[in-house]
C-alpha positions, 0 to 999 in steps of 0.5 A: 539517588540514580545509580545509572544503568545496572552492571555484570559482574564482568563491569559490562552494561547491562541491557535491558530486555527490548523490542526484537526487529525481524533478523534482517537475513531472514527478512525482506524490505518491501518499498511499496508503492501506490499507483500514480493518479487514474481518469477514474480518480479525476472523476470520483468513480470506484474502480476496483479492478476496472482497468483503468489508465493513468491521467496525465497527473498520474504520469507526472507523479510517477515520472517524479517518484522515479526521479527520486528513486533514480540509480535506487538497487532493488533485487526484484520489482513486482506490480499488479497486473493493472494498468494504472500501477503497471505503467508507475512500475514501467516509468520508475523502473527504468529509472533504477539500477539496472533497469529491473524487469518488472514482474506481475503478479494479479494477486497485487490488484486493488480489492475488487468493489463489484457493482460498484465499478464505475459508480461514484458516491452519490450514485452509491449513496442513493443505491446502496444504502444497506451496504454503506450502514453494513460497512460502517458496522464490519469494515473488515468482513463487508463485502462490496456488493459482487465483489470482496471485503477488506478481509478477503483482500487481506488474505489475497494479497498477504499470500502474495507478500508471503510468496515474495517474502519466501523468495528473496530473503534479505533483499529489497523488493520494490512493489507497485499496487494499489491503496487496499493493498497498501493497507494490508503490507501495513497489516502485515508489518503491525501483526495486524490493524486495529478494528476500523483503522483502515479509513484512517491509513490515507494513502496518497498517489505515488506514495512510498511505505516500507515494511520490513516482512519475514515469516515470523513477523514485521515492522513498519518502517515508514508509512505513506512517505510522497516528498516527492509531490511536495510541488504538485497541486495536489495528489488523491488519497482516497481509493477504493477501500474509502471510497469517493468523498469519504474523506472530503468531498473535494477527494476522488476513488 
């Protein structure tokens, strides 16, 4: 027979031992942001840390993710130094309470893919094939050819997330960066991510993921949230982890 839930002596319910989220003083709230849309995303090249500007697609996207986040309180509001995620940051900013100043931090910048810049899929299908069979092996330690792996940017942008968590404990913090990036707050949030589940994490332009950071762990609190493009064609999931046609050939970097 079912008792119901055990009793102190005092009659009090008592509570079963549970998960322990991140004491929220001591923690801040990451609403992270993939840039909008790139020339370079239209036409199915990595980019990497080529600095490449938004397309118009991309301006549409960013002007209604600011919509959405219109009068939104943010502490502090941070971007990589790449056009593409500079110009997201300068278009939703102003849109916030307060018009926060938009501060750059370079350790925000997309994984840097090396050679690869410029190229799309084909081009690095016919050229690189030794890379490609060594990436489908060690997704995480592969470096793009002259450039970083996924662990390398782990530990760039991580030192960049910590420097953030560091200054503005119990605050909310809004960041505009890029999809690799995306995938290592993820990282941080979970304690870490499964071997291979990067190319599972689609991010999407514009989209939003929340993670909650301190310097004892994290949480994810939502992952990849783009409702505001629900009436937009389209908006490009692939990036420069992934790749062009990784996931479909109809995708671009």
């Amino acid at each position: 027979m079912n008792e119901g839930p055990a009793r102190t002596a005092a009659g009090a319910i008592k509570v079963p031992t549970g998960f322990m989220p991140p004491e929220r003083s001591a923690s801040t709230e990451f609403w992270v942001v993939r840039h909008g849309e790139s020339t370079w995303n239209i036409q199915g090249r990595y980019q990497g840390q080529t600095d490449v500007p938004l397309s118009l697609e991309g301006r549409l996207q960013a002007a209604m993710l600011a919509e959405r986040l219109v009068g939104q309180p943010f502490s502090a509001v941070y971007s990589s130094d790449l056009s593409r995620a500079l110009e997201t940051a300068t278009l939703v900013a102003e849109r916030l309470d307060g018009a926060p100043k938009v501060q750059i931090d370079p350790g925000l910048r997309e994984i840097d893919v090396g050679v690869l810049s410029g190229k799309d899929a084909v081009q690095i299908r016919q050229e690189f094939a030794g890379y490609l069979d060594a990436l489908r092996l060690d997704p995480w330690a592969t470096r793009r050819p002259g450039g970083e792996s996924m662990q390398d940017l782990f530990g760039r942008a991580g030192s960049s997330f910590r420097a953030m968590t560091a200054r503005h404990p119990g605050q909310r913090v809004l960041v505009f960066t890029h999809g690799g990036v995306v995938r290592v707050a993820v990282g941080l949030a979970l304690g870490g991510v499964p071997q291979n589940a990067w190319a599972r994490l689609s991010v999407m332009n514009t989209s939003v993921t929340r993670v909650l950071l301190s310097a004892e762990g994290g949480t994810l609190l939502g992952f990849n949230d783009a409702a505001h493009l629900e009436q937009l064609d389209q908006a490009t999931e692939s990036d420069d982890v992934l790749g062009p046609g990784e996931r479909g050939s109809s995708e671009a970097s």
